[in-house]
PQR file with spaces between the fields and no chain letter, atoms N, CA, C, O and H, PARSE charges and radii, in Angstrom:
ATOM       1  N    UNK     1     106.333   94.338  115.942 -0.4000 1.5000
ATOM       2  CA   UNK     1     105.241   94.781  115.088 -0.0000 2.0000
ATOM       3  C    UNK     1     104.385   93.579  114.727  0.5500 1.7000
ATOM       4  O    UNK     1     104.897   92.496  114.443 -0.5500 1.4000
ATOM       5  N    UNK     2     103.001   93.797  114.744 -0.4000 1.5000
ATOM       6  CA   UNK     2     101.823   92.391  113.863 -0.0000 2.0000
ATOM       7  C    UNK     2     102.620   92.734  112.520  0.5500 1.7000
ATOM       8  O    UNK     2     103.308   93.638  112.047 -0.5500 1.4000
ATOM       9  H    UNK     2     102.586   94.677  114.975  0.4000 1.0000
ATOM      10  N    UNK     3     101.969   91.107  112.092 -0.4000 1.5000
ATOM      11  CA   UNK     3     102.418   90.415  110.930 -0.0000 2.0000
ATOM      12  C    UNK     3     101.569   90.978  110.190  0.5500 1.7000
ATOM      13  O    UNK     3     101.835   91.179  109.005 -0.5500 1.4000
ATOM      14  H    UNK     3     101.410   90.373  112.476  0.4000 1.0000
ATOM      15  N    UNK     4     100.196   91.401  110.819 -0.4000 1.5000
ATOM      16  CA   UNK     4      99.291   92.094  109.826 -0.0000 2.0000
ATOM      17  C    UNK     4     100.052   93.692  109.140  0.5500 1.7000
ATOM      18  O    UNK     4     100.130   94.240  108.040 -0.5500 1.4000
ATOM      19  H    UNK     4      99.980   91.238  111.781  0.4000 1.0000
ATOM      20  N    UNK     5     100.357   93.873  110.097 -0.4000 1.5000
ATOM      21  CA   UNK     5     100.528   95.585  109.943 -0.0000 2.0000
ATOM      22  C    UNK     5     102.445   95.271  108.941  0.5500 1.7000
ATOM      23  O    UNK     5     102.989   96.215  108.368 -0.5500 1.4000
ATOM      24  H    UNK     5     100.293   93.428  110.990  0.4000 1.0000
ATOM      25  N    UNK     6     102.949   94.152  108.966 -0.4000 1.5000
ATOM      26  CA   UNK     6     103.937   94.046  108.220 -0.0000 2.0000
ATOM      27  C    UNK     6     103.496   93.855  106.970  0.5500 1.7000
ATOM      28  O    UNK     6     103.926   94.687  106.170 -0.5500 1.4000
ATOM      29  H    UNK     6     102.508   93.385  109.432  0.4000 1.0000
ATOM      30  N    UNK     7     102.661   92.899  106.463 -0.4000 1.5000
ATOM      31  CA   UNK     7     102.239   92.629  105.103 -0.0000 2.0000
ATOM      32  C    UNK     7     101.393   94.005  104.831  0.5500 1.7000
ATOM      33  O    UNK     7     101.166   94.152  103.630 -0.5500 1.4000
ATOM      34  H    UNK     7     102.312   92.223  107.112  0.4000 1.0000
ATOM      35  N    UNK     8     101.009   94.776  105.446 -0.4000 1.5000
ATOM      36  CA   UNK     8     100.418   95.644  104.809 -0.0000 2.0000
ATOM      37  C    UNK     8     101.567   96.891  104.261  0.5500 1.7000
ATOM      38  O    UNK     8     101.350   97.502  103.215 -0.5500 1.4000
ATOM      39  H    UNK     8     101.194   94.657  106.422  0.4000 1.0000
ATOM      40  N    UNK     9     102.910   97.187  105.199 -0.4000 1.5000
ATOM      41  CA   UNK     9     103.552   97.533  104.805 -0.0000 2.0000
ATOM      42  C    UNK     9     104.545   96.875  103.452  0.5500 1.7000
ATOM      43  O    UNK     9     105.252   97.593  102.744 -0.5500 1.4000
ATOM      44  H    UNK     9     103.085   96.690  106.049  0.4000 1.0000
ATOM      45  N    UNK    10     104.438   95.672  103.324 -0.4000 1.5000
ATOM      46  CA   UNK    10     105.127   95.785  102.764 -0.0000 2.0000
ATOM      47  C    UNK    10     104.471   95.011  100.878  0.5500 1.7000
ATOM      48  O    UNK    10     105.079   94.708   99.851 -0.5500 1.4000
ATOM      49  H    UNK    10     103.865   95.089  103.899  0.4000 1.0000
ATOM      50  N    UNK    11     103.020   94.980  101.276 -0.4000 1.5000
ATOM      51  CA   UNK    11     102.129   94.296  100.194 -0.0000 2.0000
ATOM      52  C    UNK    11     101.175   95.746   99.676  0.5500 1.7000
ATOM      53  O    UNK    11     101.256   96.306   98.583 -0.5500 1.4000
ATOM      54  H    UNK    11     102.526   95.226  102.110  0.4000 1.0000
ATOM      55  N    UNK    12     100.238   96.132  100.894 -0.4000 1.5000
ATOM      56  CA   UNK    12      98.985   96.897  101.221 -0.0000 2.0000
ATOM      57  C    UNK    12      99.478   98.122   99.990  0.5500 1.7000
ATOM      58  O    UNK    12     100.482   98.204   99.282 -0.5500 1.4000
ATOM      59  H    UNK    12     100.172   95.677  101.782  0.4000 1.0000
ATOM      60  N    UNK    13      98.313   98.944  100.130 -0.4000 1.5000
ATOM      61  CA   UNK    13      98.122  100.313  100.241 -0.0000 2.0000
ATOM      62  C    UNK    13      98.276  100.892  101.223  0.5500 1.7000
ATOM      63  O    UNK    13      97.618  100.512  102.191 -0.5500 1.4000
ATOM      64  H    UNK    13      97.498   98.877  100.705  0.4000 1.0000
ATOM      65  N    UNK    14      99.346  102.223  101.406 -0.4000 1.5000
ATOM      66  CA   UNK    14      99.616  103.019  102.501 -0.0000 2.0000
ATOM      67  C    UNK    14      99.252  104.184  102.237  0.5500 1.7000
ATOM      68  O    UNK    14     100.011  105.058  102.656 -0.5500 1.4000
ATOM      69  H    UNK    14      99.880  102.531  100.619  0.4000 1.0000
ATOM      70  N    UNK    15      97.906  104.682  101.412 -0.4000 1.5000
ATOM      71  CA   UNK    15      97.577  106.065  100.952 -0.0000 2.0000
ATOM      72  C    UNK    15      98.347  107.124  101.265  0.5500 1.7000
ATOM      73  O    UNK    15      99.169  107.529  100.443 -0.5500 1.4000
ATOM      74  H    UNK    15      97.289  103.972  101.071  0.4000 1.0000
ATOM      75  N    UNK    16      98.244  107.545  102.119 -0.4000 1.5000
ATOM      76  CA   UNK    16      98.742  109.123  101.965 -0.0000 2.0000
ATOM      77  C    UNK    16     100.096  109.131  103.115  0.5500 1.7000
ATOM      78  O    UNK    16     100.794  110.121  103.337 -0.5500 1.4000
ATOM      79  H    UNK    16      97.577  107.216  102.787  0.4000 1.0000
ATOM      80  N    UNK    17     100.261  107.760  103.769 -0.4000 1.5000
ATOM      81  CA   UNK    17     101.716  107.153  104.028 -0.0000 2.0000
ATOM      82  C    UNK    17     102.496  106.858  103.059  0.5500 1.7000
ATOM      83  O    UNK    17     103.651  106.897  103.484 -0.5500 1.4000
ATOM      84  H    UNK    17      99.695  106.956  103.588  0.4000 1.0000
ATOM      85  N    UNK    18     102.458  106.551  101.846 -0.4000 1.5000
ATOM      86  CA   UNK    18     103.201  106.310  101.198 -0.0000 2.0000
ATOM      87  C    UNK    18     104.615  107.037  100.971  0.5500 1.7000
ATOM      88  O    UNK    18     104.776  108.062  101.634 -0.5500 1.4000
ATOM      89  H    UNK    18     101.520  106.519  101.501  0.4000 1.0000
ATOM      90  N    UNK    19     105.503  106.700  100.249 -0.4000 1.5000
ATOM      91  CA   UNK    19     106.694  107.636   99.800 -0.0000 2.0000
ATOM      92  C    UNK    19     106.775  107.974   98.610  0.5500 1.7000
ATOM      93  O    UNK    19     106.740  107.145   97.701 -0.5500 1.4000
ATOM      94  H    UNK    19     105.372  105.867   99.711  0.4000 1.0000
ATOM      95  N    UNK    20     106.917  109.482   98.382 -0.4000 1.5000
ATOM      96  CA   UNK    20     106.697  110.030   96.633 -0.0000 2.0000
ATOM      97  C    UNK    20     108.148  110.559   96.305  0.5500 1.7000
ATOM      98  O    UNK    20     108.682  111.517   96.863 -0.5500 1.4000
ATOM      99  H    UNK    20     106.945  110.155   99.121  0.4000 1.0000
ATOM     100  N    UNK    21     108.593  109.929   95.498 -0.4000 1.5000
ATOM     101  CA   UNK    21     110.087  110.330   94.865 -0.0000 2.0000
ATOM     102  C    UNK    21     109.573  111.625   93.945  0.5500 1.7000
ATOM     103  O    UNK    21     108.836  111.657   92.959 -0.5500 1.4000
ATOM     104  H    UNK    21     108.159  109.150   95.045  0.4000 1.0000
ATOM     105  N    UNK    22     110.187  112.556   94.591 -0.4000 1.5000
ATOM     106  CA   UNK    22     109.957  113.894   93.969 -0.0000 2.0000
ATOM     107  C    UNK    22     111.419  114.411   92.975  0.5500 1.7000
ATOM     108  O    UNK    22     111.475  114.682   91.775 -0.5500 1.4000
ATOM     109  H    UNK    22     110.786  112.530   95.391  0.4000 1.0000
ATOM     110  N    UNK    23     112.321  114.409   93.851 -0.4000 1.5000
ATOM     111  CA   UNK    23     113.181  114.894   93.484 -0.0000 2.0000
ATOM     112  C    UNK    23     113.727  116.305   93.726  0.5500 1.7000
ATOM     113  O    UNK    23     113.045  116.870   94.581 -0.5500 1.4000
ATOM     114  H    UNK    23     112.276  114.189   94.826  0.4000 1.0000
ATOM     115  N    UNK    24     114.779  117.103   93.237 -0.4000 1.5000
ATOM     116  CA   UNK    24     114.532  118.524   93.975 -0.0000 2.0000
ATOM     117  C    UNK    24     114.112  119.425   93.573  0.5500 1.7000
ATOM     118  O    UNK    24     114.071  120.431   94.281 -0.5500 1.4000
ATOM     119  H    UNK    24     115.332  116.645   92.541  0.4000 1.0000
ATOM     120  N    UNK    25     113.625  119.434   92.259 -0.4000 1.5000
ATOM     121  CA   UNK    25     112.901  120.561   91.398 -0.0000 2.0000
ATOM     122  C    UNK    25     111.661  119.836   90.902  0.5500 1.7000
ATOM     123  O    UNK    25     111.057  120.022   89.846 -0.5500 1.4000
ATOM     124  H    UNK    25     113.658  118.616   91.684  0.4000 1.0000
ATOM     125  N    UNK    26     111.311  118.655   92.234 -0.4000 1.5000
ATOM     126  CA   UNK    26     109.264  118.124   91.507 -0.0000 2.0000
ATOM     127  C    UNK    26     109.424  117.905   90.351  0.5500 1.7000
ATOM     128  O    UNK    26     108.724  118.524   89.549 -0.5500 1.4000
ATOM     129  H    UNK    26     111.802  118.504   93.092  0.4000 1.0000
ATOM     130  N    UNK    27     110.288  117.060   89.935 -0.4000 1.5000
ATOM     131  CA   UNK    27     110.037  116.759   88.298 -0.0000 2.0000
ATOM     132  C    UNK    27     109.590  115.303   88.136  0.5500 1.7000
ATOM     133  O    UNK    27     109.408  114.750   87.052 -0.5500 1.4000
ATOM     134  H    UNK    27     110.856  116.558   90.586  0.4000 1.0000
ATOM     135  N    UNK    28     109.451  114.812   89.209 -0.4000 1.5000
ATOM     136  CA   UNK    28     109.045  113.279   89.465 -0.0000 2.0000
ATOM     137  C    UNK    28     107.611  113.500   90.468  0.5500 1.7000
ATOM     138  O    UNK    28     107.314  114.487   91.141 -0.5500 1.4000
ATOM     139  H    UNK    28     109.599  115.262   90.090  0.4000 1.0000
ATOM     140  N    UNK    29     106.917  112.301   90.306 -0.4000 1.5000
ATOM     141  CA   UNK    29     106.023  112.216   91.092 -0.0000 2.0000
ATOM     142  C    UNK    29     105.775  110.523   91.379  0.5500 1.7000
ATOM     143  O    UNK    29     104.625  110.088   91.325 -0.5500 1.4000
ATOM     144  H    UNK    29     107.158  111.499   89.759  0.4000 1.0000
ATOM     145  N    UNK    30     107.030  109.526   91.714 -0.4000 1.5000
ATOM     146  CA   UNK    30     106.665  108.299   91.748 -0.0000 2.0000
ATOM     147  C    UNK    30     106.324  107.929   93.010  0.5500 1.7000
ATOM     148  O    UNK    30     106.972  108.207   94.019 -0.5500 1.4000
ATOM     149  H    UNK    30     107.965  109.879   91.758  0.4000 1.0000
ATOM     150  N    UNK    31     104.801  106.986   92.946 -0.4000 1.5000
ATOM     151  CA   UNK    31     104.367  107.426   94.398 -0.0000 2.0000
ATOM     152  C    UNK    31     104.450  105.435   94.839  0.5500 1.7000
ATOM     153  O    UNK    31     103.818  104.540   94.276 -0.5500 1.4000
ATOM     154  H    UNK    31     104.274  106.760   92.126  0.4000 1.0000
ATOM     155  N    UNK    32     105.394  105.310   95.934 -0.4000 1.5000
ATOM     156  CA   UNK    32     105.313  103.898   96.396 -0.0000 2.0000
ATOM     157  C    UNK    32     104.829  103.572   97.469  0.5500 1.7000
ATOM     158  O    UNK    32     105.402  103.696   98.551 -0.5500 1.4000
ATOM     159  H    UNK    32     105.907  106.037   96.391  0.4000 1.0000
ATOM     160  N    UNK    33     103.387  102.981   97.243 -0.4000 1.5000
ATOM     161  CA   UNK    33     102.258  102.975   97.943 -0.0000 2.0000
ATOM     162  C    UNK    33     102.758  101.569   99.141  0.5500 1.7000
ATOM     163  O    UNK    33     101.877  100.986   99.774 -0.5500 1.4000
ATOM     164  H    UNK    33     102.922  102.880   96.364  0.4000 1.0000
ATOM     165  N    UNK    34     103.720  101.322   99.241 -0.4000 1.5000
ATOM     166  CA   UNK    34     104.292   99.824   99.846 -0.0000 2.0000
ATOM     167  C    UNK    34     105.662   99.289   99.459  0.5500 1.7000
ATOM     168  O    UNK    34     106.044   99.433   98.298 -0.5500 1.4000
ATOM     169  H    UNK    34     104.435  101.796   98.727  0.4000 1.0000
ATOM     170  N    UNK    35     106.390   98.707  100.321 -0.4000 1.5000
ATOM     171  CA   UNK    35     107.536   98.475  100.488 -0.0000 2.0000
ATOM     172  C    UNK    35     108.539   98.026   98.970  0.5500 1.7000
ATOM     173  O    UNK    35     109.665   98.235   98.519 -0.5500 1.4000
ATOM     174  H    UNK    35     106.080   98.589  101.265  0.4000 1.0000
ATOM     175  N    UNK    36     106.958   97.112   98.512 -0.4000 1.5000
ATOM     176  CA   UNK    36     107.438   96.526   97.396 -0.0000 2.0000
ATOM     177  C    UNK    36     107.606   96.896   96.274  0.5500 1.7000
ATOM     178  O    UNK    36     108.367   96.528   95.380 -0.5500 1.4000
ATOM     179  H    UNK    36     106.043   96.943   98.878  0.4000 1.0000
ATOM     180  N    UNK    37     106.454   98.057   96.389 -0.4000 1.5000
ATOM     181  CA   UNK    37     106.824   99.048   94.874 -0.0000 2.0000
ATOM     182  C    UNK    37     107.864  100.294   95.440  0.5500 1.7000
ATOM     183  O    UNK    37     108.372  101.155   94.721 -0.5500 1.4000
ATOM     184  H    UNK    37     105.836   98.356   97.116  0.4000 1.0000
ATOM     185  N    UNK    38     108.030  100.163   96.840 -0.4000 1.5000
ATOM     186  CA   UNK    38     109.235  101.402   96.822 -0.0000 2.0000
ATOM     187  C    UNK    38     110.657  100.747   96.270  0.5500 1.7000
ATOM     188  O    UNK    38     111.406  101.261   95.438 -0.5500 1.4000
ATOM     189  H    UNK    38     107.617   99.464   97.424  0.4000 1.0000
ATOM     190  N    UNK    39     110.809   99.654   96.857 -0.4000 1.5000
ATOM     191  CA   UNK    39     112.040   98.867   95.785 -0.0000 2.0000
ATOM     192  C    UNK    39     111.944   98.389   94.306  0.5500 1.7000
ATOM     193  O    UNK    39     112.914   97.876   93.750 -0.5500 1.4000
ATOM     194  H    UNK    39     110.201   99.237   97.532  0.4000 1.0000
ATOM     195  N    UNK    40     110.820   98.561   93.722 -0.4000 1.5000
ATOM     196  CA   UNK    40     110.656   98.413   92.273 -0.0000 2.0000
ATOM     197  C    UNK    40     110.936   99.971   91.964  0.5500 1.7000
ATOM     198  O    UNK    40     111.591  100.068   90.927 -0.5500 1.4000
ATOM     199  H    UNK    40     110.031   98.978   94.174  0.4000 1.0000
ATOM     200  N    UNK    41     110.642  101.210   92.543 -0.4000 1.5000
ATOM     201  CA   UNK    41     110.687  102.455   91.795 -0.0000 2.0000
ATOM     202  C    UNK    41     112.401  102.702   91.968  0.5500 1.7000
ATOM     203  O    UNK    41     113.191  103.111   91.117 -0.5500 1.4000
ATOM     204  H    UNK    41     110.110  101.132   93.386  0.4000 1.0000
ATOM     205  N    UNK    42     112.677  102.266   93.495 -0.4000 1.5000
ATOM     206  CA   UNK    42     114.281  102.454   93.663 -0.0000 2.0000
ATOM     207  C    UNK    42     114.954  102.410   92.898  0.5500 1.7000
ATOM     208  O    UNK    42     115.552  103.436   92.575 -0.5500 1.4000
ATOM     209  H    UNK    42     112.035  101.934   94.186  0.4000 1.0000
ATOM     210  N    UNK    43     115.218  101.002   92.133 -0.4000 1.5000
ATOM     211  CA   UNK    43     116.226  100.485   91.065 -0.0000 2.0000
ATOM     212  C    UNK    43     115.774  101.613   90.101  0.5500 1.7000
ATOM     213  O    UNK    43     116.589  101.491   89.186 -0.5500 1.4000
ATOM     214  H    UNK    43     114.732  100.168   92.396  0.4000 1.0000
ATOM     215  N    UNK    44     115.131  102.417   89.842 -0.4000 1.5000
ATOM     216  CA   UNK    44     114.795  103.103   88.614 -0.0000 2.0000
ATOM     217  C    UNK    44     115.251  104.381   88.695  0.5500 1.7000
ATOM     218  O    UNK    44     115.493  105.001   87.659 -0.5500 1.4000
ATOM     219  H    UNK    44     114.470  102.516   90.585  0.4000 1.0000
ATOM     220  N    UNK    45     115.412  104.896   89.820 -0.4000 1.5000
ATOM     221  CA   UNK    45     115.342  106.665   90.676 -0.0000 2.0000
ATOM     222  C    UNK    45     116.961  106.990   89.983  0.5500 1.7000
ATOM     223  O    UNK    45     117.939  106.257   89.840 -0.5500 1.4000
ATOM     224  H    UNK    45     115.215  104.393   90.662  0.4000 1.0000
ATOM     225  N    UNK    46     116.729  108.356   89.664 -0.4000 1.5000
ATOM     226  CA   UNK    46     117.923  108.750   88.936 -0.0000 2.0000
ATOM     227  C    UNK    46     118.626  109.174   90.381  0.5500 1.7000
ATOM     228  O    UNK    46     117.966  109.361   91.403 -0.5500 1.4000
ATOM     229  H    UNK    46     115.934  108.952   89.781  0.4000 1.0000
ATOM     230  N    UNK    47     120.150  109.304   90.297 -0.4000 1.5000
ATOM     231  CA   UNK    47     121.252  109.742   91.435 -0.0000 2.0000
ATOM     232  C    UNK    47     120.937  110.979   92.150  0.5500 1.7000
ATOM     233  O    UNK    47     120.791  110.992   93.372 -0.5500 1.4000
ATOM     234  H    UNK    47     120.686  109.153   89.466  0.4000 1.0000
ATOM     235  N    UNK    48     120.853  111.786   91.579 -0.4000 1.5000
ATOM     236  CA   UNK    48     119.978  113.174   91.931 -0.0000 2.0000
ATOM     237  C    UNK    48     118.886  112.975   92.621  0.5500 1.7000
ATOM     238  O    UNK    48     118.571  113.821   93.457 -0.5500 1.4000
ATOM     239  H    UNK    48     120.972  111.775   90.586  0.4000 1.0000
ATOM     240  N    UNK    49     118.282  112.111   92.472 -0.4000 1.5000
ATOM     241  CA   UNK    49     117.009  112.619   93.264 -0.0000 2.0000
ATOM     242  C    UNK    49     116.753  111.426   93.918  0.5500 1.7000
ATOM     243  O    UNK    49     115.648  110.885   93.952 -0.5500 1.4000
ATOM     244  H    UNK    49     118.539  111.423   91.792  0.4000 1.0000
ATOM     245  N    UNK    50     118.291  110.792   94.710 -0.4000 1.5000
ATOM     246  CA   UNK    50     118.741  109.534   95.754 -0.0000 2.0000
ATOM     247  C    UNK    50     119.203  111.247   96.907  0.5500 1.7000
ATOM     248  O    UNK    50     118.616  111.916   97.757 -0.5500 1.4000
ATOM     249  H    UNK    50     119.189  111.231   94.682  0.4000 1.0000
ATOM     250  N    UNK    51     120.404  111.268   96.298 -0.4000 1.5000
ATOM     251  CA   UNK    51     120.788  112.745   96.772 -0.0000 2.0000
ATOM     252  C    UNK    51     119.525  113.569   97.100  0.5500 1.7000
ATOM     253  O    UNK    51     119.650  113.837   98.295 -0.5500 1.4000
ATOM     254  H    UNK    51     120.881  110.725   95.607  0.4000 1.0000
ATOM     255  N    UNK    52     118.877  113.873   96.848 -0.4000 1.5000
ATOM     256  CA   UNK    52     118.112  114.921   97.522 -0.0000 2.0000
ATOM     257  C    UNK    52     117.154  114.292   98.451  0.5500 1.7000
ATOM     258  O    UNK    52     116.722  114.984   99.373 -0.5500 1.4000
ATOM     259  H    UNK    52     118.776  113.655   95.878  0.4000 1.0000
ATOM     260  N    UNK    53     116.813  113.212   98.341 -0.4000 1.5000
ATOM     261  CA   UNK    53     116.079  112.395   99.622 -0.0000 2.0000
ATOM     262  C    UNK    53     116.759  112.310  100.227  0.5500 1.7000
ATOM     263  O    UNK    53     116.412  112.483  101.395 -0.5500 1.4000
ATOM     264  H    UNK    53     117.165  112.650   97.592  0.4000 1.0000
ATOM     265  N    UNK    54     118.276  111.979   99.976 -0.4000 1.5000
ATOM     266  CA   UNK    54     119.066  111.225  101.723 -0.0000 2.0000
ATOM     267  C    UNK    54     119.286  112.791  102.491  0.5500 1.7000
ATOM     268  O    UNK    54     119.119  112.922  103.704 -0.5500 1.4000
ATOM     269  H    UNK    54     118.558  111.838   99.027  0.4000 1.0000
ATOM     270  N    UNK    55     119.676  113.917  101.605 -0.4000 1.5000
ATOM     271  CA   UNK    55     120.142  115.029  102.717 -0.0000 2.0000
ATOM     272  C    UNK    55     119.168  115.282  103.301  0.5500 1.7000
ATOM     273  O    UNK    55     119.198  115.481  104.516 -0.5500 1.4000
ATOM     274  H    UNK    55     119.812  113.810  100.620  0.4000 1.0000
ATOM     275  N    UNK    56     117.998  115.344  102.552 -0.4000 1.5000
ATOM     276  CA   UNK    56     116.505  116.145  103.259 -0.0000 2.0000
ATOM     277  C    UNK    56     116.143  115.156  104.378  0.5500 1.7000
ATOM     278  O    UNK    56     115.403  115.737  105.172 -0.5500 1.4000
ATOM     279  H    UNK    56     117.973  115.183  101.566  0.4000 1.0000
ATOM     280  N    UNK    57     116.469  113.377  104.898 -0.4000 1.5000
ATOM     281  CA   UNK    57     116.825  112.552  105.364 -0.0000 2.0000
ATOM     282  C    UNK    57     115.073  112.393  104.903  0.5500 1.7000
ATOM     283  O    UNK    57     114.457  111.596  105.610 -0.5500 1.4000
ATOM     284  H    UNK    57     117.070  112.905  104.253  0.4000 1.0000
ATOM     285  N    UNK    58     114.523  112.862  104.149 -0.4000 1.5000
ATOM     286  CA   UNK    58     113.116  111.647  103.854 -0.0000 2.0000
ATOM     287  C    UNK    58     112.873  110.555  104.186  0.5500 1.7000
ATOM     288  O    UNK    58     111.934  110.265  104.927 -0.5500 1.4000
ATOM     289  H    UNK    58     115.023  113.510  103.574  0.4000 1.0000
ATOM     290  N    UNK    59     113.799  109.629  103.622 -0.4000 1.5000
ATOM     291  CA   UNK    59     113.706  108.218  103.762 -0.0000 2.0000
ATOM     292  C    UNK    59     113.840  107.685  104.850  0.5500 1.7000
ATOM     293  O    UNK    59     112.947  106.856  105.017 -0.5500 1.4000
ATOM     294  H    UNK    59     114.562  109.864  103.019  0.4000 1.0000
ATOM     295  N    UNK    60     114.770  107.775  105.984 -0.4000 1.5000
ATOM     296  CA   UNK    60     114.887  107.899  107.552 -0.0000 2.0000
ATOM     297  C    UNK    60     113.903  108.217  107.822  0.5500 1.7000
ATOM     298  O    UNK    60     113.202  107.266  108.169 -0.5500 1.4000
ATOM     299  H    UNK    60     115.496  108.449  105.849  0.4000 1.0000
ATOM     300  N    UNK    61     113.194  109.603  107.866 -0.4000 1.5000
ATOM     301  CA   UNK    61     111.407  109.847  108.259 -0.0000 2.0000
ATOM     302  C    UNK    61     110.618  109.012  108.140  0.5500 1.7000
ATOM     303  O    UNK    61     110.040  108.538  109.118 -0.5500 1.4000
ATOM     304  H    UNK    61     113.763  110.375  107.585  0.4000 1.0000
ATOM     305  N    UNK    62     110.367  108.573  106.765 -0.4000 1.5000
ATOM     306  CA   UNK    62     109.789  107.669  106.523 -0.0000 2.0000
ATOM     307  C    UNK    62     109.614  106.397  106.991  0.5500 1.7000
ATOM     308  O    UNK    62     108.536  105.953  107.388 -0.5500 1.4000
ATOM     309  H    UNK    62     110.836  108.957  105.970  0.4000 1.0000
ATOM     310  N    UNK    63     111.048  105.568  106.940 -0.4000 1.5000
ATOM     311  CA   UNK    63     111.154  104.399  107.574 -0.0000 2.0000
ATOM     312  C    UNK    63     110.657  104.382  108.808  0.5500 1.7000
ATOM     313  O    UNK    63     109.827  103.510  109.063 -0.5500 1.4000
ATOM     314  H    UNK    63     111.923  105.929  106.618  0.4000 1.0000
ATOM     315  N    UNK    64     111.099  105.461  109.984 -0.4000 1.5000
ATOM     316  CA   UNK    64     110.823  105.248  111.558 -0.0000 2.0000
ATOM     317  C    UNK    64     109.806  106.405  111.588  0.5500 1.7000
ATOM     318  O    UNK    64     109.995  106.983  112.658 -0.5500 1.4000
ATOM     319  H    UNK    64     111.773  106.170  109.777  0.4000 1.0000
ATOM     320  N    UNK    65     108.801  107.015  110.897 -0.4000 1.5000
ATOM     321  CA   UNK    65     107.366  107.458  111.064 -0.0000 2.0000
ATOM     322  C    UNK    65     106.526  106.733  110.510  0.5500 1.7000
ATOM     323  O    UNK    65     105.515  106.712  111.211 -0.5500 1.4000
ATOM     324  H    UNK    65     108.647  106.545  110.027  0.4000 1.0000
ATOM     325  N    UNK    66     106.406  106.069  109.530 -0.4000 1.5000
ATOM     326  CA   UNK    66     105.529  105.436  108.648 -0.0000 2.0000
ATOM     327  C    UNK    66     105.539  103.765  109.097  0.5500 1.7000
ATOM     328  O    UNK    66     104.766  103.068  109.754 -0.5500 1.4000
ATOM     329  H    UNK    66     107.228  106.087  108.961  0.4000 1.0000
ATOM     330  N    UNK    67     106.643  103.550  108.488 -0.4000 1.5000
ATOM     331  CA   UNK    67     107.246  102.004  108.618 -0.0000 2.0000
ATOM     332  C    UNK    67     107.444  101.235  109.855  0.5500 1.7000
ATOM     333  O    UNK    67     107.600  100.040  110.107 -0.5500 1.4000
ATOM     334  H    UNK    67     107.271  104.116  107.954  0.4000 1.0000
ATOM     335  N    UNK    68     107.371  102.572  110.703 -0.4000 1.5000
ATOM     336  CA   UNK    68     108.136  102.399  112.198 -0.0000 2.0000
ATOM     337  C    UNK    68     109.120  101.226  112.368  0.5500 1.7000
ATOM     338  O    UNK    68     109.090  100.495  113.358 -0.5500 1.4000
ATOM     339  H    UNK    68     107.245  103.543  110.498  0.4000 1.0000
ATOM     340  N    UNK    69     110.220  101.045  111.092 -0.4000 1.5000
ATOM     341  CA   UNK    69     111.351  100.201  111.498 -0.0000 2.0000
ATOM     342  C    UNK    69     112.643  101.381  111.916  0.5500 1.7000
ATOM     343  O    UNK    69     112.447  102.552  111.591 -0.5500 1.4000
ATOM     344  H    UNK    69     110.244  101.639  110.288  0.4000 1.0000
ATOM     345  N    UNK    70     113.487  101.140  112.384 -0.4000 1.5000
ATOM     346  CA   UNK    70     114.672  102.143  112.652 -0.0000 2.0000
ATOM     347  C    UNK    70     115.555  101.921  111.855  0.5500 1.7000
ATOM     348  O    UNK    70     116.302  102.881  111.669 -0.5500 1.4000
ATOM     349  H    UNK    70     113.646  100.188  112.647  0.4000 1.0000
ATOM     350  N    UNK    71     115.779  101.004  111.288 -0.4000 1.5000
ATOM     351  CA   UNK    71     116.745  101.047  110.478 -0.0000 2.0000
ATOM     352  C    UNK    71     116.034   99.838  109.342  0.5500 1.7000
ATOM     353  O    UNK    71     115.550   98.747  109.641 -0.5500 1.4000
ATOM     354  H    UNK    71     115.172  100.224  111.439  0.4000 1.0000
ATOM     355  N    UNK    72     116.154  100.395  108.125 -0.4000 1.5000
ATOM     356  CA   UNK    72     115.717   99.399  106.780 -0.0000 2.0000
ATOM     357  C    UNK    72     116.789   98.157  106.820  0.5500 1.7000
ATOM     358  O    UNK    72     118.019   98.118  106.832 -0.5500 1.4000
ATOM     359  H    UNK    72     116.548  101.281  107.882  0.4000 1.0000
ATOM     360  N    UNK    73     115.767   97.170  106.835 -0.4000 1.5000
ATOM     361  CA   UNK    73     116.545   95.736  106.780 -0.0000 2.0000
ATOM     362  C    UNK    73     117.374   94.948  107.761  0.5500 1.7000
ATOM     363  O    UNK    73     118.260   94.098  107.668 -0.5500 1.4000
ATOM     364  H    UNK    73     114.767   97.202  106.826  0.4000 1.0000
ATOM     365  N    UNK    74     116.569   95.730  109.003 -0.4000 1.5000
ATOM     366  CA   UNK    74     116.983   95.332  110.636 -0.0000 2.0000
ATOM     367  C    UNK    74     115.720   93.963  111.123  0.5500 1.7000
ATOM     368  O    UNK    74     115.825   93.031  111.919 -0.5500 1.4000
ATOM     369  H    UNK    74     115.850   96.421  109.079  0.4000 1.0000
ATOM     370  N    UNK    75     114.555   94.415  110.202 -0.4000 1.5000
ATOM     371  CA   UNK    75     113.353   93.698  110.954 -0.0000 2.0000
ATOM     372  C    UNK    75     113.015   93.975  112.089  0.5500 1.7000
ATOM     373  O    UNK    75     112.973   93.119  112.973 -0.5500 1.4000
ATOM     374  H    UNK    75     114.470   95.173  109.555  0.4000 1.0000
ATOM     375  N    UNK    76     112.605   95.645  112.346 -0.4000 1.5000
ATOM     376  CA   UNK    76     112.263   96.056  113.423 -0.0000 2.0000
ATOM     377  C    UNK    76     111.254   95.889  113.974  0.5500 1.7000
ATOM     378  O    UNK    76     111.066   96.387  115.084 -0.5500 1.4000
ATOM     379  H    UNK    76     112.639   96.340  111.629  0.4000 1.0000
């Protein structure tokens, strides 16, 4: 991947790429526009609504549609 298209993932704005911690009844709307605020909202995300992203496998989508890494923290 460019170094450009890395700092943008992981600095930038990814508008409507981004990832929105919803949860499973939409009671959240935290929207992490980049890598760096998705690990600032992480530490915060209640257990429940870790659980309902990993079964729905969101975050997997995300990573290898958006991020296009395959696995988080491989440096794909």
């Amino acid at each position: 991947m460019q170094q450009r298209h890395k700092k943008k993932y992981a600095q930038g704005e990814m508008g409507e790429n981004s990832f929105v911690f919803k949860g499973e009844e939409g009671r959240l709307n935290l929207v992490a526009n980049n890598l760096l605020m998705f690990l600032h909202i992480a530490k915060g995300v209640d257990i429940d609504t870790w659980v309902y992203h990993l079964k729905r496998k969101d975050l997997t989508n995300w990573f290898r549609g958006t991020v296009h890494d395959e696995e988080p923290g491989e440096g794909g």
